[in-house]
C-alpha positions as CSV (number, residue, x, y, z in Angstrom):
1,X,130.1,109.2,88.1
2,X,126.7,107.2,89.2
3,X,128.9,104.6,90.6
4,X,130.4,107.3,93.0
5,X,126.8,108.9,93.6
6,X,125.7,105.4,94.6
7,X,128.6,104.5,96.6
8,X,128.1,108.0,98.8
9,X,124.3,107.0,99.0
10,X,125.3,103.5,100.3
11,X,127.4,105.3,103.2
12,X,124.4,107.6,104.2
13,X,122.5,104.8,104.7
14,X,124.5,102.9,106.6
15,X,125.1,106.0,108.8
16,X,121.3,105.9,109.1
17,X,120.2,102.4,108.8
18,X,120.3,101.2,112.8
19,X,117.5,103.6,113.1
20,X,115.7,103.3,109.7
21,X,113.6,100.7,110.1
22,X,109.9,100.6,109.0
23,X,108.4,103.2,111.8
24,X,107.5,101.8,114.9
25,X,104.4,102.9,117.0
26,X,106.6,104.8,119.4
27,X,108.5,106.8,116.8
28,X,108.1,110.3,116.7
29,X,109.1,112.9,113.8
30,X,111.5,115.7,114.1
31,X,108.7,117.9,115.8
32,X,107.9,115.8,117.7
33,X,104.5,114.2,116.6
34,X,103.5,110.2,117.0
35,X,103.9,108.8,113.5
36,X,102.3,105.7,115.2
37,X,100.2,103.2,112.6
38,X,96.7,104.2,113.7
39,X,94.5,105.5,110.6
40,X,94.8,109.2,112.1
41,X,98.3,109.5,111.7
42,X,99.7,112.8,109.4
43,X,101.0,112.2,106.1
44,X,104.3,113.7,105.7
45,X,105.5,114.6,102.1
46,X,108.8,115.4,100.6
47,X,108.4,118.1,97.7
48,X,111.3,119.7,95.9
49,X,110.5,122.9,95.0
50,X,108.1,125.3,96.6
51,X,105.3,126.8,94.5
52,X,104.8,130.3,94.1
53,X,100.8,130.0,94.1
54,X,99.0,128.0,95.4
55,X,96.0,128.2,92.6
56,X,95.4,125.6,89.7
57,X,96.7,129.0,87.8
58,X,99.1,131.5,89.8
59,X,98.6,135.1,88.7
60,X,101.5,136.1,90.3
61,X,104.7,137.5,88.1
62,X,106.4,134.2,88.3
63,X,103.5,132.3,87.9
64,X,102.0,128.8,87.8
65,X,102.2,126.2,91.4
66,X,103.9,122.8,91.9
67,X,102.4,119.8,93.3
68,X,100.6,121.2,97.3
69,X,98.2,123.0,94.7
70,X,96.5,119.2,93.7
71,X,95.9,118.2,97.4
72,X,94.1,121.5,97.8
73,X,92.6,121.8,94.6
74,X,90.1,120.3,92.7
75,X,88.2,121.4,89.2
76,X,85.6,119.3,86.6
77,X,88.0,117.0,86.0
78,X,91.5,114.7,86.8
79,X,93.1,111.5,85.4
80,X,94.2,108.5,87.1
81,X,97.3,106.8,87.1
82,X,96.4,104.7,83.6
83,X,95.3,107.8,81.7
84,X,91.9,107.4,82.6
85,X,89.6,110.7,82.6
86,X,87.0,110.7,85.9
87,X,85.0,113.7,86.4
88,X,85.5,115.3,90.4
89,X,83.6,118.7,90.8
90,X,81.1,117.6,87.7
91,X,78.5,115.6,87.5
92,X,80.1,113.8,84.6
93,X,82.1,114.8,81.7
94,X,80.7,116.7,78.8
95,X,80.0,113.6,76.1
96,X,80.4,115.0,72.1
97,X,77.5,114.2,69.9
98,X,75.1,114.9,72.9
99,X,73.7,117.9,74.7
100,X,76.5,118.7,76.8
101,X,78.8,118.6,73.5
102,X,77.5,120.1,70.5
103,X,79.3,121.4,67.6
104,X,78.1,124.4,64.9
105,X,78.5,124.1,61.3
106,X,80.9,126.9,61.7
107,X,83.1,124.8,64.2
108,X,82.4,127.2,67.0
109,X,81.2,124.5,70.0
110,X,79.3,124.5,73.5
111,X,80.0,122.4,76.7
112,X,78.0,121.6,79.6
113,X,79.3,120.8,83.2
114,X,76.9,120.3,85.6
115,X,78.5,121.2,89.4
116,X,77.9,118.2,91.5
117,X,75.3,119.0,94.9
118,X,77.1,120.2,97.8
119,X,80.2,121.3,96.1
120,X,81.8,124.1,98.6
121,X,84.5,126.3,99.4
122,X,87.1,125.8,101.9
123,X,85.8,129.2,103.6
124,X,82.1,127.0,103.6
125,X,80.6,129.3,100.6
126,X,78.7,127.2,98.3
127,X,80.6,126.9,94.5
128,X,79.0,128.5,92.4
129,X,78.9,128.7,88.3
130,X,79.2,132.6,88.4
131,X,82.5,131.3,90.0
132,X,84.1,129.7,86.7
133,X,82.8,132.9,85.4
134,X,84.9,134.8,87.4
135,X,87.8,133.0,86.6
136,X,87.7,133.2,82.8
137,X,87.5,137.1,83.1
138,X,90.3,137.2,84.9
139,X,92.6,134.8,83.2
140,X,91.4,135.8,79.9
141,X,92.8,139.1,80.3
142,X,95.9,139.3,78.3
143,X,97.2,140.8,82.4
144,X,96.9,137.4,83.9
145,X,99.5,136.5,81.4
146,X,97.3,133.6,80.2
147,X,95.0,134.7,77.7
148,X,96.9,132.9,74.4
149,X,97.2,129.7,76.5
150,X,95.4,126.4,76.2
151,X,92.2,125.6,76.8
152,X,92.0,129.8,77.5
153,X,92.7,130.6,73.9
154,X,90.3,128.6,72.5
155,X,87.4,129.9,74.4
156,X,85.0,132.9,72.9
157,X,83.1,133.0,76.9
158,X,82.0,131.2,79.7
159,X,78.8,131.9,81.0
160,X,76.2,130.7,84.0
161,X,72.6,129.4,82.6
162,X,72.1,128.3,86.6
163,X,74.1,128.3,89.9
164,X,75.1,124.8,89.0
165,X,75.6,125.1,85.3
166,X,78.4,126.0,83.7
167,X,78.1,126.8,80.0
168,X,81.7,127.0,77.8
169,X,81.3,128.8,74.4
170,X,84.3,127.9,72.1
171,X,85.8,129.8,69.2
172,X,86.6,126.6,67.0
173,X,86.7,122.9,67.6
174,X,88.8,121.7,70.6
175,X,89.3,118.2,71.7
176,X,89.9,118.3,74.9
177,X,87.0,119.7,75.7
178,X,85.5,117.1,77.7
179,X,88.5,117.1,80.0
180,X,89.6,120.6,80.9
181,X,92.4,120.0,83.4
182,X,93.4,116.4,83.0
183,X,94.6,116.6,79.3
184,X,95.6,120.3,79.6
185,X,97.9,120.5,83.1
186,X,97.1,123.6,84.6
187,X,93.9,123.5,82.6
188,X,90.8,125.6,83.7
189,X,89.3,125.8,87.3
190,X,87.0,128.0,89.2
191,X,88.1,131.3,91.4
192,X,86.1,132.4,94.5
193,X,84.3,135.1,92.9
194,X,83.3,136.5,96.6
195,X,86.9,137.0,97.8
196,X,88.4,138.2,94.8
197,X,86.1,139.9,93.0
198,X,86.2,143.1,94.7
199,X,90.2,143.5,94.2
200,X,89.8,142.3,90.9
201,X,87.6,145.1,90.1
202,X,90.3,147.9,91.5
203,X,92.0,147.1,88.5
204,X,95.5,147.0,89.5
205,X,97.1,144.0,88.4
206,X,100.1,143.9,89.9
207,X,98.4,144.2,93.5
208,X,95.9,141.2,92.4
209,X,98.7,139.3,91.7
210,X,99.9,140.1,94.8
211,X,96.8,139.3,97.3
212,X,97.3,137.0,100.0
213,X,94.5,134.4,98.1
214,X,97.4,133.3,95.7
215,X,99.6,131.8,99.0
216,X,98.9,132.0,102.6
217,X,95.3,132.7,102.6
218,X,94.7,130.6,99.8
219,X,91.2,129.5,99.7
220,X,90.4,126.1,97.3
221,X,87.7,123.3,96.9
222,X,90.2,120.1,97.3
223,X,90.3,117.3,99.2
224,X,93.1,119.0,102.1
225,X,92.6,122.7,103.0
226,X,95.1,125.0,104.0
227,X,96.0,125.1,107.8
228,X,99.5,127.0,107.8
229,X,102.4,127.8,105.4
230,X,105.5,128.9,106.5
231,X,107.5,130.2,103.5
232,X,110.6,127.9,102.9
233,X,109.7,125.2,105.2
234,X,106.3,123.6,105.0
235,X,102.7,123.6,104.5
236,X,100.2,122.2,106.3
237,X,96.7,121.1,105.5
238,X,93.7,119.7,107.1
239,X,91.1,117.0,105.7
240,X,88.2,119.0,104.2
241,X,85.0,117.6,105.3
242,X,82.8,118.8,103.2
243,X,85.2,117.1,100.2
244,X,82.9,116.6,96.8
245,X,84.0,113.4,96.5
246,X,84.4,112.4,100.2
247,X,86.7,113.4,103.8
248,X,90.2,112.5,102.9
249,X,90.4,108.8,105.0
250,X,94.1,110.7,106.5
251,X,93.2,113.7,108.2
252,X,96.2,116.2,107.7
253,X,99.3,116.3,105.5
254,X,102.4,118.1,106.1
255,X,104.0,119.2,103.0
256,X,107.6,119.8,103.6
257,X,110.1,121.4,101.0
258,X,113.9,120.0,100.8
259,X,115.9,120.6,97.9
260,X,118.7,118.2,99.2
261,X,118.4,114.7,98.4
262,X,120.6,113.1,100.3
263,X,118.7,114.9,103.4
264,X,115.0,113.6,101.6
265,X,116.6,110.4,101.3
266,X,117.8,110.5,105.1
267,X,114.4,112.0,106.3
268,X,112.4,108.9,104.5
269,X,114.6,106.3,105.9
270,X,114.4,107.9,109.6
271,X,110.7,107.9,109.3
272,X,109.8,111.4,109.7
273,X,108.9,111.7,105.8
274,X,106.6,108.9,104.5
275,X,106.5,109.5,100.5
276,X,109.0,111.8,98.5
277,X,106.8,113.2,94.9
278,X,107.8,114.0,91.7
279,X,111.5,115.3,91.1
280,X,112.7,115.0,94.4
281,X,114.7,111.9,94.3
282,X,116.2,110.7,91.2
283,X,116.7,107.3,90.0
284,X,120.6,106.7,91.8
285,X,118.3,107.6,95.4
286,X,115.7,105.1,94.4
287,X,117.4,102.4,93.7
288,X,119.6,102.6,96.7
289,X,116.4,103.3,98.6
290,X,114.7,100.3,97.2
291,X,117.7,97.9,98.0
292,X,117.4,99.3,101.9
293,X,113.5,99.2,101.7
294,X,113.9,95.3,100.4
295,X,115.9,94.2,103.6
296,X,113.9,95.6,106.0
297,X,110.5,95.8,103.7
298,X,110.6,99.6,104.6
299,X,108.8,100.3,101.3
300,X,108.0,100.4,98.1
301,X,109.8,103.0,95.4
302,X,108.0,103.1,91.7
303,X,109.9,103.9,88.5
304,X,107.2,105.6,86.0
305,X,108.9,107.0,83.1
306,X,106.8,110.1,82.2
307,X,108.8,112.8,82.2
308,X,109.5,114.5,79.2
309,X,113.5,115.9,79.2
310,X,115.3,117.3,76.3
311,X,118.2,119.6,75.5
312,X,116.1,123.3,74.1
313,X,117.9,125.1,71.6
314,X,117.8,128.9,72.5
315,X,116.6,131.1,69.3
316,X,116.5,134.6,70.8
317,X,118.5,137.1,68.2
318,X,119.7,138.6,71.1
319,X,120.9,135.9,73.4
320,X,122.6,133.1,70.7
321,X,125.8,132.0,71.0
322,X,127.8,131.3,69.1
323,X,126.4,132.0,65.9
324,X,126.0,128.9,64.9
325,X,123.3,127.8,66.7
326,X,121.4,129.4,64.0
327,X,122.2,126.9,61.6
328,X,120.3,123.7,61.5
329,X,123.3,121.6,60.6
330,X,124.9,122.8,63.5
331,X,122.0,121.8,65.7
332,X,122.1,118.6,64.3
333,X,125.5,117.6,65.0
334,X,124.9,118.0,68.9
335,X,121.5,115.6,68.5
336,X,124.1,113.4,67.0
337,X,127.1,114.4,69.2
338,X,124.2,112.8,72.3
339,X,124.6,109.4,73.2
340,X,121.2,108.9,75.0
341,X,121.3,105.9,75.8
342,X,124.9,106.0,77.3
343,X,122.9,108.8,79.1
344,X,120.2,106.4,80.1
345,X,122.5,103.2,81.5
346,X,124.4,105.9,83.5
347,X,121.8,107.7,85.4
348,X,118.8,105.7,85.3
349,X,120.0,101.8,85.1
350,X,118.4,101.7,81.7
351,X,114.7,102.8,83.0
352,X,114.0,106.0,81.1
353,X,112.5,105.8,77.8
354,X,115.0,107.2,74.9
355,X,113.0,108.8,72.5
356,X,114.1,110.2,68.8
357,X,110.9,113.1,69.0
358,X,108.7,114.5,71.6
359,X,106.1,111.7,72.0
360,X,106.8,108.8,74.3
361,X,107.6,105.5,72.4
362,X,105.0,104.0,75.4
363,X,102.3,105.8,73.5
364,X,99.9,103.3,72.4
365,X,99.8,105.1,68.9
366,X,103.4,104.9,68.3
367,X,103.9,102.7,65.6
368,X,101.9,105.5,63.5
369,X,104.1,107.9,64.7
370,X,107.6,106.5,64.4
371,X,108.0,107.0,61.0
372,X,107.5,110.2,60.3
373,X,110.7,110.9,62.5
374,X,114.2,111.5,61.8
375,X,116.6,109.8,63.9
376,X,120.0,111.2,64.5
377,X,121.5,108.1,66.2
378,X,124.6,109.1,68.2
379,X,127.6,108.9,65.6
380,X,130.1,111.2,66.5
381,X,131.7,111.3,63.1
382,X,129.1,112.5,61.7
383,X,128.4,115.4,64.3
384,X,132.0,116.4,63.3
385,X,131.4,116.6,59.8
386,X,128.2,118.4,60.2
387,X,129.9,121.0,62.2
388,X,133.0,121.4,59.8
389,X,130.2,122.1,56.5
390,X,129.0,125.2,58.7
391,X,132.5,126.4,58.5
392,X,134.2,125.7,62.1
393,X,137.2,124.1,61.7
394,X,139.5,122.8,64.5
395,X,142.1,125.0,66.1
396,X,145.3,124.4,67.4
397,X,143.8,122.9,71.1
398,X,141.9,120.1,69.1
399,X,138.7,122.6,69.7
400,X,136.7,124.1,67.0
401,X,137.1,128.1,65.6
402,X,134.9,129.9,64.4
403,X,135.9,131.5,60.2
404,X,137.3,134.4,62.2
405,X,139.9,132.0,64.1
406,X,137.8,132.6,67.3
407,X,137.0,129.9,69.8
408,X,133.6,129.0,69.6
409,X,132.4,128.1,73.1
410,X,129.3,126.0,74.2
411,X,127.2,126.9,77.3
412,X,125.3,123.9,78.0
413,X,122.4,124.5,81.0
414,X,121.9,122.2,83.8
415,X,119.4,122.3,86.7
416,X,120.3,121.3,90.3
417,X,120.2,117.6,91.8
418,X,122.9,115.4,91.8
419,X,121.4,113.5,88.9
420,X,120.9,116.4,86.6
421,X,124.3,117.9,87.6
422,X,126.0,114.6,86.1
423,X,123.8,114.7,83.2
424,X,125.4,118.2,82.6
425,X,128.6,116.9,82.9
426,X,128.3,113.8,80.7
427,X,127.1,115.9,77.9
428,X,129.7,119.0,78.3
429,X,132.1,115.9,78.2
430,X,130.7,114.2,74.7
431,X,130.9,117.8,73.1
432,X,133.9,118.2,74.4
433,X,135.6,114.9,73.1
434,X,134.1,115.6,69.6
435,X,135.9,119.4,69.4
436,X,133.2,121.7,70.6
437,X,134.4,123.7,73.7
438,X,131.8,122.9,76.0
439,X,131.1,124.2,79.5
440,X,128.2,123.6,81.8
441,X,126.3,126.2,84.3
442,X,123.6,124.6,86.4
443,X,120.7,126.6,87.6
444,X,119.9,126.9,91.1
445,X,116.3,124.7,92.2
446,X,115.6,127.9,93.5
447,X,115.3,129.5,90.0
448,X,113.5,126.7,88.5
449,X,110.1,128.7,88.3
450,X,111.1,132.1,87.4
451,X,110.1,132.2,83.9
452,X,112.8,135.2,83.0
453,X,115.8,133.0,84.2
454,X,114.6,129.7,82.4
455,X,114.5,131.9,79.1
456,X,117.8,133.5,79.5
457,X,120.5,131.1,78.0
458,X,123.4,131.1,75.4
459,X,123.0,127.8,73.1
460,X,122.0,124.7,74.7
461,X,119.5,124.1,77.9
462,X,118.5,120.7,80.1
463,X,115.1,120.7,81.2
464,X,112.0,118.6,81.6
465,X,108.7,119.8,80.1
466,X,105.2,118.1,79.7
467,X,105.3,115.3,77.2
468,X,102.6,113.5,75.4
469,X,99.7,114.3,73.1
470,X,99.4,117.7,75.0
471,X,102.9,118.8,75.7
472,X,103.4,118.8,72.0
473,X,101.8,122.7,72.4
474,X,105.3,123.6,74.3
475,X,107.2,124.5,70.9
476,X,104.3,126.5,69.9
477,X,104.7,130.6,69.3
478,X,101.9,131.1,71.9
479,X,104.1,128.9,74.5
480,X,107.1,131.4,74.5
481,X,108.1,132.7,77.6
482,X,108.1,136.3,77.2
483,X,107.2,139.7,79.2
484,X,104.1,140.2,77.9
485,X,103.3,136.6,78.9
486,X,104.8,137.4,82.5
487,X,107.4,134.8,81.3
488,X,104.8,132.1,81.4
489,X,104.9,129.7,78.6
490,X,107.3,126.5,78.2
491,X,109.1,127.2,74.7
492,X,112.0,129.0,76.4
493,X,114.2,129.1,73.7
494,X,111.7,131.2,71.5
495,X,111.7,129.2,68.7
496,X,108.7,130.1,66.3
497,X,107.6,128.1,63.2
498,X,104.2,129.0,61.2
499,X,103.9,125.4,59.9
500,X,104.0,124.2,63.3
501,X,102.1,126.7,64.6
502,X,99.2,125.7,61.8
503,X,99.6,121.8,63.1
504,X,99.2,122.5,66.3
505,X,95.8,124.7,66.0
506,X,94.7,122.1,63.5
507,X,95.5,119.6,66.4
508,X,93.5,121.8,68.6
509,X,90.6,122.0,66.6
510,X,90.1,118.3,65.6
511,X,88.3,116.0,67.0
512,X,88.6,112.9,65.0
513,X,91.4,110.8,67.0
514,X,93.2,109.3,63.9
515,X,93.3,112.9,62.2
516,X,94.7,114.1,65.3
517,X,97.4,111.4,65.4
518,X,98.1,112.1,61.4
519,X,98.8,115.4,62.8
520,X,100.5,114.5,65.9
521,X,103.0,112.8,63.0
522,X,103.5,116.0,60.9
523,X,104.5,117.6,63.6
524,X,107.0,115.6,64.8
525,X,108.2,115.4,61.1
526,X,108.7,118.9,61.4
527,X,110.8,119.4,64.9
528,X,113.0,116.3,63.7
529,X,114.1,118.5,60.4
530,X,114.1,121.6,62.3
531,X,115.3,120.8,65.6
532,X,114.2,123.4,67.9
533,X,115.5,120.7,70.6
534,X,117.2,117.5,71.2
535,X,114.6,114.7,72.5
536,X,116.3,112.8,74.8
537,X,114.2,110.6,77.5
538,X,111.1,110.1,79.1
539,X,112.8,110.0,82.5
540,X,111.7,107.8,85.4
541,X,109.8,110.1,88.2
542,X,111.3,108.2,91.3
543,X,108.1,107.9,93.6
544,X,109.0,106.6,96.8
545,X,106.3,105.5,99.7
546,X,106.5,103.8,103.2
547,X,105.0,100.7,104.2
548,X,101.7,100.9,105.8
549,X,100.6,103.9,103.2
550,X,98.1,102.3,100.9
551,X,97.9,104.4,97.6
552,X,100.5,105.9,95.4
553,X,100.5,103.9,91.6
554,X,102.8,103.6,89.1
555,X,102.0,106.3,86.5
556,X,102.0,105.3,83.1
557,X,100.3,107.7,80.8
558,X,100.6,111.4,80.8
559,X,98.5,114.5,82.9
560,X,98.8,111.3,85.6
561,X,99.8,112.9,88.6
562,X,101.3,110.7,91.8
563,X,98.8,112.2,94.2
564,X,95.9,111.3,91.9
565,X,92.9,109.8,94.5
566,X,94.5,111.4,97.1
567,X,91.8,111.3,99.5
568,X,90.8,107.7,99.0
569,X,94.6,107.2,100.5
570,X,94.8,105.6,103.7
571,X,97.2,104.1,106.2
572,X,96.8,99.9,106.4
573,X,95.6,99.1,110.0
């Protein structure tokens, strides 16, 4: 199946390859713009999915943003491409044992950021604390949908001593503290208090969520502001001069959205695209893309294998099936009915990282880890026997039947790229050749951020998720995607354990690293005996970039984001 997804790659670009050279200074893009060499020229990014907000935190019913929301964003803190923390909009990161970081005998803590001079608004309107005050009223209010979340959940209040302080008073011990956004994704960022406060004060929810702020007259503090977005096709952005940390060295971005990647693939090698980010093109498009890039040095395509993708069990009483998903013996015959890393040779040349819990074997605390887990290495006799001591037992077909003589069918999710689509397949097929009647259903890129439809499944879904120290929260209670939640959350098979639930608030609340890693290993301990979900890979997030663009990195720790530095980016002269 990859060999026939490279082979049909290979033909595009030869269809394409007499004009794919490394751009010239008398190319033009499909709108007809110079995409000439000289250091003004636009960026032009590939993205696959479109966000629904563009805020650090939507509070819109399908919530949360995708990757535009980091060029025009920016809060106290980001991580580089090593896993290094570097304060933007502070002065410099809260430091425990000190004045910016104390902790009460009770465990209840205060933070200090200071607001670095001359921090403003894209609108011009100086930033302000009463700003990150603003914003924890409104996303503390169990409306937003994110009240229960991390770092929200932890905090008692946030308050402004001064314009450029911002005080954060915590209910118990937390970490992360010290690094608000970086270690916690969509983490904790200031609002502009003097466009939204007035609807926010009408007190109808659903029409906040609704304000133009959220999208086309979205307002930030990041290095690119927002020049045009036209729904489906593309945003545009300008470099913000009054940047904290500095103009952006390109001056505008185009953002485009494609959820073809034989069309992204097409558009890079033409030159009208100059970088594709995270989840656009998967590993078969990269390394046919690098093989091009190498003949004609084109460019450069990085393999970084960060992103968290397992098989999610669904535990919703009113949504299982069959039955026997219920059963833990069950669940373990299809971690050992998974041959990983048949999956990994097939659809990533051997590049991901196979992984037997949640936490990447990369992690430089691993070895402490590893043994608390228990590995189900693929053994298909053994996911057979498994499945016959729950009482299925194999039907005339070769297929299992349930004790009532039924068929017992296996939905097994998918999302949609080529890649994913033959991951679906190649499992559907292993259950299938060890009895279990499974069939695939992918779901459409277009659904990929509606909360509602991630959470509504049979048995078995595909899906990628945060990974890392942090992403651990995902199988937590308070992660469940649920109504009252607005469907935000990442556990969206509703699974809900009070041991792991205890872990993970101890976690949260300690701040002594090899206590946290102790409990980093109980946890794991736990998921491997429970299996909630199947750990499968940390994948590799294809990153591909034109010559002449000075900037991307390999990623290789997680929270590192492909655009990180952004504005230090710059086109070689």
């Amino acid at each position: 199946m990859r060999q026939a997804r490279v082979v049909s790659l290979l033909t595009l670009v030869a269809a394409v390859a007499a004009g794919c050279a490394a751009p010239r200074a008398t190319e033009r893009s499909s709108t007809g713009e110079a995409l000439s060499a000289a250091p003004n020229r636009p960026l032009v990014v590939i993205t696959h999915v479109e966000p629904v907000s563009l805020a650090i935190r939507g509070f819109a019913p399908a919530g949360g943003a995708s990757y535009p929301h980091l060029i025009l964003n920016a809060t106290f803190d980001d991580i580089d491409e090593s896993g290094t923390v570097y304060p933007v909009l502070a002065e410099a990161l809260p430091q425990l044992g000190t004045d910016t970081w104390r902790v009460s005998p009770d465990g209840s803590m205060e933070t200090i950021h200071h607001i670095r001079a001359g921090a403003v608004w894209h609108d011009g309107t100086p930033l302000q604390a009463s700003d990150f005050v603003f914003s924890w009223q409104v996303y503390a209010n169990p409306a937003s949908g994110s009240a229960t979340t991390t770092p929200l959940g932890q905090m008692r209040e946030v308050v402004a001593p001064d314009p450029r302080t911002v005080m954060i008073r915590w209910k118990v011990p937390y970490p992360d503290a010290g690094a608000l956004f970086s270690r916690t994704q969509s983490g904790f960022g200031a609002l502009p208090r003097h466009l939204l406060e007035e609807a926010y004060a009408q007190g109808n929810y659903d029409s906040f969520a609704n304000h133009p702020f959220w999208t086309t007259g979205y307002v930030g503090l990041g290095p690119y502001r927002l020049e045009h977005w036209e729904p489906g096709v593309e945003i545009d952005g300008v470099a913000f001069d009054q940047f904290v940390l500095g103009r952006p060295k390109i001056d505008r971005i185009r953002i485009l959205h494609m959820t073809d990647s034989a069309a992204a693939l097409a558009t890079l090698l033409s030159g009208d695209a100059h970088i594709a980010l995270d989840y656009m093109l998967q590993y078969p498009d990269g390394a046919v893309l690098k093989d091009q890039w190498a003949a004609n040095k084109g460019g450069t395509v990085l393999f970084s294998p960060v992103l968290y993708w397992c098989a999610v069990f669904q535990f919703r009483e009113d949504q299982i099936s069959p039955p026997a998903v219920r059963d833990v013996r069950f669940r373990r015959a299809l971690v050992y009915g998974m041959d990983k890393q048949g999956l990994n040779d097939a659809l990533f040349g051997g590049t991901a990282a196979v992984t037997y819990g949640q936490l990447s074997p990369r992690a430089p605390y691993y070895a402490s880890i590893e043994p608390s887990i228990t590995k189900y290495v693929f053994d298909p006799r053994k996911a057979q026997q498994l499945i016959e001591e729950v009482g299925l037992q194999k039907g005339a077909d070769g297929f299992y039947v349930g004790p009532d003589r039924q068929p017992v069918s296996l939905e097994v999710i998918g999302r949609q790229n080529p890649t994913w689509e033959s991951e679906n397949a190649i499992v559907v097929e292993g259950y299938r050749r060890i009895g279990l009647n499974a069939e695939g259903r992918i779901l459409a890129a277009t659904l990929a951020n509606q909360g509602e439809t991630r959470a509504t499944f049979k048995a078995l879904q595909l899906t990628g998720s945060s990974g890392f120290e942090r992403g651990m929260g995902r199988m937590a209670s308070s992660a469940i995607s649920r109504p009252e939640t607005r469907w935000q959350g990442s556990n969206y098979g509703g699974w809900s354990n009070s041991e792991y639930d205890r872990l993970w608030d101890l976690y949260n609340a300690t701040l002594d690293a090899s206590a946290g890693i102790k409990l980093l290993a109980d946890m794991e301990k736990l998921q491997s005996e429970e299996v909630p979900q199947i750990p499968m890979y940390y994948q590799p997030i294809v990153t591909p970039f034109v010559t002449g663009l000075v900037g991307p990195k390999l990623r290789d720790a997680g929270g590192a984001d492909t655009l990180t530095r952004i504005w230090e980016w710059h086109w070689a002269s």
